[in-house]
C-alpha positions in Angstrom: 12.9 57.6 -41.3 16.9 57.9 -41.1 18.4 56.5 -44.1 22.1 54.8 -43.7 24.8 54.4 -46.6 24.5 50.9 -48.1 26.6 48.5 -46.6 29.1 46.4 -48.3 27.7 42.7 -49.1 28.8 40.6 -46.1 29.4 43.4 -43.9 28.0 45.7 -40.8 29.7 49.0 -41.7 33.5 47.4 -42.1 33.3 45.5 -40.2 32.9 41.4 -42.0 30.0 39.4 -41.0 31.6 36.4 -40.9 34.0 38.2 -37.5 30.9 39.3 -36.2 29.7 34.9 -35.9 33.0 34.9 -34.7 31.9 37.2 -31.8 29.1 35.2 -31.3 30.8 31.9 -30.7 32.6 33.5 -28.3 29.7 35.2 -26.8 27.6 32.3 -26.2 28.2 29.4 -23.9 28.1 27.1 -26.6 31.9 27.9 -27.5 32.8 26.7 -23.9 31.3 23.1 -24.4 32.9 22.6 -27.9 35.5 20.1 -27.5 39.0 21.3 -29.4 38.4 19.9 -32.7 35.1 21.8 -33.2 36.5 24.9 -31.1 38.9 25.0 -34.9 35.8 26.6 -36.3 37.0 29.8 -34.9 39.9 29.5 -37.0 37.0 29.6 -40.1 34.4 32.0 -39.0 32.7 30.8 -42.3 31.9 27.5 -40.9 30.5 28.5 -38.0 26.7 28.9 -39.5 27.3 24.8 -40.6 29.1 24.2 -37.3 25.7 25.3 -35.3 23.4 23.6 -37.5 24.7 20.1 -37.6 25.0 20.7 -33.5 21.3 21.7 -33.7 20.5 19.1 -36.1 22.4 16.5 -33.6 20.7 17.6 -30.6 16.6 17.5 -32.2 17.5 13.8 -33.7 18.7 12.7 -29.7 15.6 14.4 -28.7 13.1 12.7 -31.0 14.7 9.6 -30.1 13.8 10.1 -27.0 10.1 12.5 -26.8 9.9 16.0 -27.2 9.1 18.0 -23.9 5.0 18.6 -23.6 3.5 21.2 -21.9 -0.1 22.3 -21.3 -1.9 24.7 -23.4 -5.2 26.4 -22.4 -8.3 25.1 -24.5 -11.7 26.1 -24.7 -14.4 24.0 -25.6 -18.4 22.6 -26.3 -18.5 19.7 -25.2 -21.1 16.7 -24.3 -19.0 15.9 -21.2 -17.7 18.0 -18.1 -13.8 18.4 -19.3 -11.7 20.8 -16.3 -13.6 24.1 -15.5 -17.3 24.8 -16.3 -17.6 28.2 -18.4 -21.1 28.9 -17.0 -21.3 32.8 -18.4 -20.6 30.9 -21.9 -22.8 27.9 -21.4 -25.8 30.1 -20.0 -24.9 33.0 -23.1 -25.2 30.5 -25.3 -28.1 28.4 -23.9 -25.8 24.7 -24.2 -27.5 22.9 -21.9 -30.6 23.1 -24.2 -28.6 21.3 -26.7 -26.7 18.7 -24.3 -23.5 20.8 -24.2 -21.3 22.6 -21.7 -18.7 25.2 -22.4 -15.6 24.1 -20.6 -12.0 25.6 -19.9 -9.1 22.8 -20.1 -5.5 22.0 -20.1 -4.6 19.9 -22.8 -1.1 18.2 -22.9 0.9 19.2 -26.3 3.6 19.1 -28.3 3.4 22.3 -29.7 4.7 24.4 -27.1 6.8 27.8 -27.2 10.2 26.1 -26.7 9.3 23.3 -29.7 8.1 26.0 -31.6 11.3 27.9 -31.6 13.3 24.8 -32.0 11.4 24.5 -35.3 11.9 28.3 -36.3 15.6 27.8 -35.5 15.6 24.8 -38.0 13.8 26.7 -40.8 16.6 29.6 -40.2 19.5 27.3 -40.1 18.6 26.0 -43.4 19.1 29.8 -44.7 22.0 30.4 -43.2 24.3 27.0 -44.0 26.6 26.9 -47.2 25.9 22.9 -47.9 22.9 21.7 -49.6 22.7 18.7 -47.4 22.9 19.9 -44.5 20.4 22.7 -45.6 17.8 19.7 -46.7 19.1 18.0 -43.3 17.2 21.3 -41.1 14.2 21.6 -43.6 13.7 17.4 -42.5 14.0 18.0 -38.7 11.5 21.1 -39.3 8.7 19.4 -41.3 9.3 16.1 -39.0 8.5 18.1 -35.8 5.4 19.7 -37.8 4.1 15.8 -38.5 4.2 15.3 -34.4 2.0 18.6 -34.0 4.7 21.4 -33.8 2.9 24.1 -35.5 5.5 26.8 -37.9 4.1 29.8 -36.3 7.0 31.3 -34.1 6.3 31.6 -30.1 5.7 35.3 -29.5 8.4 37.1 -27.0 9.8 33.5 -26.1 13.0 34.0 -23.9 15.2 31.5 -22.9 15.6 33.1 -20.0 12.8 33.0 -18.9 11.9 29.6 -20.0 11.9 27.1 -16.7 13.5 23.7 -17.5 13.0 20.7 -15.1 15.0 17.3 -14.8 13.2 15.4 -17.2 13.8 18.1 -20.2 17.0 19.1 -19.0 18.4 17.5 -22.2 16.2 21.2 -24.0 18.4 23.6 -22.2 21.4 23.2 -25.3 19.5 22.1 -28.0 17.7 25.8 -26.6 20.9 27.3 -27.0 22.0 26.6 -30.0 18.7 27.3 -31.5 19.1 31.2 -29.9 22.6 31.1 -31.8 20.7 30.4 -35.2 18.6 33.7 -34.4 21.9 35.3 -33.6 23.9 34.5 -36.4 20.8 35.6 -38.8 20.9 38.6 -37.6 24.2 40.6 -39.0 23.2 38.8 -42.4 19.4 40.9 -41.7 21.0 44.2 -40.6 23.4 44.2 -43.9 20.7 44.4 -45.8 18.5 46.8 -44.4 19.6 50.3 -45.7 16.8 52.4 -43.6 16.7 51.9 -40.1 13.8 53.8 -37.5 17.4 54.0 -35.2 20.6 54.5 -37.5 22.8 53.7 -34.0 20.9 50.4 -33.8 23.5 47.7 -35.0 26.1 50.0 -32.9 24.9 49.5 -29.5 24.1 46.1 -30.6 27.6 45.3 -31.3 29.0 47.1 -28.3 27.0 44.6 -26.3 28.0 41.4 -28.6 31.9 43.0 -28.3 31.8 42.9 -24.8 30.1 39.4 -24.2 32.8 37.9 -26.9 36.1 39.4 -25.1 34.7 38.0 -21.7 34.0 34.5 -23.7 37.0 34.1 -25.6 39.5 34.8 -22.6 37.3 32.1 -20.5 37.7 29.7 -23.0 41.4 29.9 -24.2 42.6 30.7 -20.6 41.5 28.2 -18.5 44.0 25.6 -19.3 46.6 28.3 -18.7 45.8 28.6 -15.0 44.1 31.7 -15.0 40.5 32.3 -13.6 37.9 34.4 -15.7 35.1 35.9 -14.2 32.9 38.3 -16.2 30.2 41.3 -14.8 31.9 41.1 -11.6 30.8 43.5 -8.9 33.2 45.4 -6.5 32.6 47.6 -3.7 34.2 51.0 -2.9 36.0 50.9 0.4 33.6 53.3 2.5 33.6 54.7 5.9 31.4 57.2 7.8 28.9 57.1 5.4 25.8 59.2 6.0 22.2 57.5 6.5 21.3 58.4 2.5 24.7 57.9 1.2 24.7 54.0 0.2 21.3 54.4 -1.7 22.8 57.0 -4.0 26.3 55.8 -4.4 26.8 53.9 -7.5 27.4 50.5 -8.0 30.8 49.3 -10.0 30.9 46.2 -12.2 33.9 45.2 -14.1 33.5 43.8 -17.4 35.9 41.1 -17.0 38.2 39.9 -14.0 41.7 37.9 -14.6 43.7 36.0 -12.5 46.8 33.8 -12.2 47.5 33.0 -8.8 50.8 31.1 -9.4 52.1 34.0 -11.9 51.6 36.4 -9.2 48.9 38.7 -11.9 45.5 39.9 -11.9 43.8 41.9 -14.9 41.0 44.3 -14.5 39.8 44.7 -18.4 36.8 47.0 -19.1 35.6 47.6 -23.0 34.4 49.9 -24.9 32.8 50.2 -28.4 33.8 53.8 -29.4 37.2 55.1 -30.9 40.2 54.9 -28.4 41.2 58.5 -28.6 39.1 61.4 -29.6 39.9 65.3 -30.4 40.1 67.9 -27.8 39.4 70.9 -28.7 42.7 72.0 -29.7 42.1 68.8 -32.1 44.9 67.0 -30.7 43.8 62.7 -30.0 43.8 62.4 -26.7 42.4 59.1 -24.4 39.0 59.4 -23.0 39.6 61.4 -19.7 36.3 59.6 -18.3 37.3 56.1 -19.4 40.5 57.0 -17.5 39.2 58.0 -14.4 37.0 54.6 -14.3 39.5 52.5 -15.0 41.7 53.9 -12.5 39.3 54.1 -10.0 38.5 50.5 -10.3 42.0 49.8 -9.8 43.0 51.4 -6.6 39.4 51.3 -4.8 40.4 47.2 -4.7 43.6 47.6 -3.3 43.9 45.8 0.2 47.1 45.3 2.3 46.4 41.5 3.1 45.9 41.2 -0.8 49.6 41.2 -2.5 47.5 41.1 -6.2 45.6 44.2 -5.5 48.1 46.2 -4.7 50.1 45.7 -8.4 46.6 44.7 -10.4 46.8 45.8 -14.0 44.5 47.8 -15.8 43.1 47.5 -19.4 41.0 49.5 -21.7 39.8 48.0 -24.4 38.1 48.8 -27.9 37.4 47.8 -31.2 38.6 49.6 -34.8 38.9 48.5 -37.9 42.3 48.6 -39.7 44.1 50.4 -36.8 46.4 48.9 -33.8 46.9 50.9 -30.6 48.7 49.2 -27.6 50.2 51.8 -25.2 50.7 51.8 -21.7 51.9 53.4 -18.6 52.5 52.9 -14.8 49.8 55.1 -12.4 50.7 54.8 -8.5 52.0 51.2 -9.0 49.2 50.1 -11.7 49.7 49.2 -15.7 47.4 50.4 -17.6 46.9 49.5 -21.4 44.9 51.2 -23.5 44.8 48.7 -26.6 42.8 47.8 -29.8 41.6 44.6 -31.6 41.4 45.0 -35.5 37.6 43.8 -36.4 38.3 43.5 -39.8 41.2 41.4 -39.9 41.3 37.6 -40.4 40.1 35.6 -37.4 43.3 33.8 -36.9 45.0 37.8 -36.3 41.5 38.5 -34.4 42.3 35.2 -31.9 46.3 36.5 -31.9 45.8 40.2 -30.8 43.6 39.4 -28.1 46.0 36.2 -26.7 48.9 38.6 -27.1 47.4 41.6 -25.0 47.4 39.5 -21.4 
């Protein structure tokens, strides 16, 4: 087992935890539905944690008010009565009927499903994470309330989300869902600083590469759309093929861009991809130079768009985009009628200078 350098108290390598919640509020859709006095909390990454509990707290009290969601759970049972299926194998096994019994399979209708059962783990996490006593006692009530209505603590194995299949009359679930999953997520950093031996030292890495990615998209849907521009992220284009050969589409690989801007009344379009690796590297005369495969990607998503009919296409801009810590890079240059930035966002300053280098690059 690998062993990794301990990590500063509050911090995943450099970078602080508190940014990292930051680029989870992004991330998640929550940050879209705040209204502008709670979206402040970005200014605070600190608060987030108390931000996402009293939301969570807030959304289990409307739901008591109203019923938790049942479901059925599977049950197996002796009993004196026929009650859904007959288990014969276990009935004749087990010679019942000499004793006035049956074995019987049967749906019972419950409280203590998966989802509740996560609700109730998120509560018991949430009181963990918060900084205010209160509101810390305020989760621990919710959690031992749902337990009194039959919500067991155990935690639903490989719940998802997802995967999870809400109808009308539990619609109401699907944000206090949510938020729960952004409990888990904001316990997380807090776990990983602590852990100083790790099966897969480049674990938290590719973990935040994802998290970086998600937030960018996130935080330029949110503070743009008042602005006029459109965001759109893990959009799919197309090369612009001809005389392809019978094979040729099955092996040709699909493009996705990482996040899509546009302003139609400003006359701009942004293609932005990111990356969670240094901006420049050594070649190997050991002089930094840009990533020639980055390059290539980001200019081939540029011109492989470009269409006659569409003015935007033809003088899209491109951007590359990557984290560091304590370093700013913001270069560019014109390719065949295309800008292309190559730029940086400094994870370890402040949030407010996190919020201004990422408003100032479009």
């Amino acid at each position: 087992m690998a062993a990794i350098p301990q990590a500063k108290p509050g911090f995943i390598g450099k970078i602080p935890i508190s940014n990292l919640w930051l680029l989870m509020l992004y991330a998640s859709n929550l940050f879209r539905q705040l209204d502008k006095s709670q979206a402040a909390v970005e200014d605070n990454p600190d608060e987030i944690a108390d931000l996402v509990a009293e939301l969570l707290c807030h959304q289990v009290n409307r739901r008591l008010q109203r019923n938790l969601s049942f479901g059925y759970r599977s049950e197996k049972e002796e009993l004196s009565r026929v009650r859904g299926r007959i288990d014969l194998l276990t009935t004749e096994r087990r010679q019942l009927l000499s004793k006035g019994k049956i074995a019987c399979r049967f749906e019972e209708l419950t409280v203590d499903t998966p989802r509740n059962r996560y609700v109730r783990s998120a509560l018991d996490v949430a009181a963990g994470l918060v900084s205010r006593a209160g509101l810390a006692q305020r989760c621990r009530n919710f959690s031992l309330h749902l337990q009194r209505l039959g919500v067991s603590k155990a935690p639903p194995h490989a719940y998802s989300s997802s995967q999870d299949r809400f109808s009308r009359h539990d619609s109401d679930d699907q944000f206090m869902i949510a938020l729960a999953e952004l409990v888990f997520n904001l316990a997380l950093p807090t776990e990983l600083s602590g852990r100083y031996h790790l099966p897969e030292p480049d674990r938290e890495e590719v973990w935040v590469r994802k998290l970086f990615e998600k937030a960018v998209a996130g935080f330029y849907a949110f503070h743009l759309r008042d602005l006029g521009w459109v965001a759109s992220a893990g959009k799919r284009i197309d090369w612009q093929t001809s005389d392809c050969t019978k094979g040729m589409k099955d092996i040709l690989p699909s493009m996705e861009i990482d996040i899509f801007l546009e302003h139609e009344e400003q006359k701009r379009r942004w293609i932005i991809d990111t990356k969670f690796t240094s901006i420049v590297k050594p070649n190997r005369y050991g002089q930094d130079k840009l990533n020639s495969g980055y390059l290539y990607q980001l200019y081939s998503y540029l011109r492989t768009q470009e269409h006659a009919e569409q003015p935007l296409s033809m003088s899209a801009s491109g951007m590359l985009l990557h984290p560091s810590v304590g370093v700013t890079v913001k270069e560019s240059v014109k390719i065949q009628g295309h800008e292309m930035w190559f730029c940086t966002v400094d994870l370890a300053g402040d949030a407010k200078a996190i919020r201004s280098e990422l408003l100032g690059l479009i």
